[in-house]
Every structure is written in C-alpha cells, then in structure tokens.
N, C-alpha and C positions, 0 to 999 in steps of 0.2 A: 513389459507393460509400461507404457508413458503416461508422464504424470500430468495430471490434470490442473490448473488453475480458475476457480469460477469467485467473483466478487459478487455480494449484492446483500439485502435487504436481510434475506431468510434463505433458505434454499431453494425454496419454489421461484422464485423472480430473478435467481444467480444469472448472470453473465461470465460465458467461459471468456479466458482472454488468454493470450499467446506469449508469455513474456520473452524481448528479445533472447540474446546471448549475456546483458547486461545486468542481469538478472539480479540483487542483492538484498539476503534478508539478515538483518545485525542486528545487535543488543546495542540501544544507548542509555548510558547511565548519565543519572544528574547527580553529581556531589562534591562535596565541599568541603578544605581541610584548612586547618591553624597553627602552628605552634606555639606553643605560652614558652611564657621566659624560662621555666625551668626546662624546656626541651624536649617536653613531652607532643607528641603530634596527637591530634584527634581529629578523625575523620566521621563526616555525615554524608552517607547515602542518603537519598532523599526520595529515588522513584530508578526504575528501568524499565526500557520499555524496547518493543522490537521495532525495528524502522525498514520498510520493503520499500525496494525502489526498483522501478524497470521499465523502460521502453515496450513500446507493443505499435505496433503497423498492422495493414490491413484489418482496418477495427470496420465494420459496416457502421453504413449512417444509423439502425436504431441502436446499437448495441452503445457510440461514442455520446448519442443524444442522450441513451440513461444516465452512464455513469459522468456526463457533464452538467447531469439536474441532479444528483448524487453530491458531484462534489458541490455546486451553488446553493444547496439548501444544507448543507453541512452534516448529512446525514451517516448514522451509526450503522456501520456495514458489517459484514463478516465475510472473511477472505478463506477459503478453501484450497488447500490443497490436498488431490490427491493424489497416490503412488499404491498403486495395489488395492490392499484391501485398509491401506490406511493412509484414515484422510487427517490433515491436519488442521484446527479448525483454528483463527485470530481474531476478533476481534477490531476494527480500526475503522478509520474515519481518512480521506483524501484531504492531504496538508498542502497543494502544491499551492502555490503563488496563485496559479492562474490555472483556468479551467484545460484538465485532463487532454482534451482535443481539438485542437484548433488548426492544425494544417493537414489539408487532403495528400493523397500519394499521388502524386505528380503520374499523367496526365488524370487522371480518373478523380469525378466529384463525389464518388459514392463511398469511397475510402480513409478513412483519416488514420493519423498516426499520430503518439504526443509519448511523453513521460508521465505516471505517475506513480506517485511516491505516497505512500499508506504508513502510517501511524498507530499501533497500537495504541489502546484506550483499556481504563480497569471500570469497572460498572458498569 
C-alpha cells in the first residue's frame, strides 16, 4: 500500500502532494544550559517541535495557487499522512522564506515545483 501525503485547512479541502526523495520529518528542540560555579549543569528544555521539509514537482497551477494563499495568509494547516489504515495527523503552519511555488517545470506553464518546509504548531 503507498503512502499518502495531503496538506490543507481540514480534510475536506486537503491537497494531496508528492513529496520528492528528499523527504525529512525531525524533532527540533529549543534549550538552554549553564553551569554555576559549584559545577552543577542545569538544563531548560523550552518547547519541541517537528520540522518537515521536502521538495515536490509537478504540483498543477490550482493545487500550487492554494497552498501559495496558504502560506501568504499564514494560515493553520494539518498535514496528513497516510500508510494503510494509519493515518498520521500534524498540525503546522508553512515557515519558508518565500512563497512555496514560484518556478514552473521547464518547458511547461501549468506545472510548478518549489520546497516546502512545515512547522509544527501546539494550540
């Protein structure tokens, strides 16, 4: 069975999406450490969160035009994956620099390709 990827709003409005070979979903943590004079270390975890990142090509013009009003209105997505009968559900929001798609696949205008990189989010 091949596993699925769909981004979007809710589930009804999902957009499936293809992610390259480059595919990467990681844990990052924020925190922070000291040691006082006596030599004791103490450490503050602050937050972790999962960080996805992955190229995708042959995206069609409505599917790159959603998720590029997606990322410019900053909006609270949930990323789906599935594999069988289980799907894995994230929460996250598009952090890249600049908007998800902006170059076509050469020769063809109706095609685009970009990076994007997804951010878990807690609330």
């Amino acid at each position: 069975m091949a596993t699925t990827y769909e981004l979007g709003i809710t589930s009804v409005d999902a957009v499936q999406l293809y992610p390259a070979w480059d595919y990467s979903n990681g844990d990052t943590m924020t925190k922070s450490q000291h040691r006082t004079r006596s030599g004791n270390l103490y450490q503050y975890k602050w937050n972790d969160y999962k960080k996805i990142s992955f190229k995708a090509s042959w995206v069609n013009s409505s599917t790159s035009s959603i998720v590029n009003s997606w990322w410019s209105s900053q909006a609270k997505l949930i990323w789906f994956v599935a594999d069988g009968a289980t799907v894995d559900v994230t929460s996250v929001m598009i952090l890249n620099q600049d908007a998800p798609f902006q170059q076509n696949v050469k020769p063809y205008t109706e095609y685009w390709q970009g990076v994007i990189e997804l951010e878990e989010y807690l609330g």
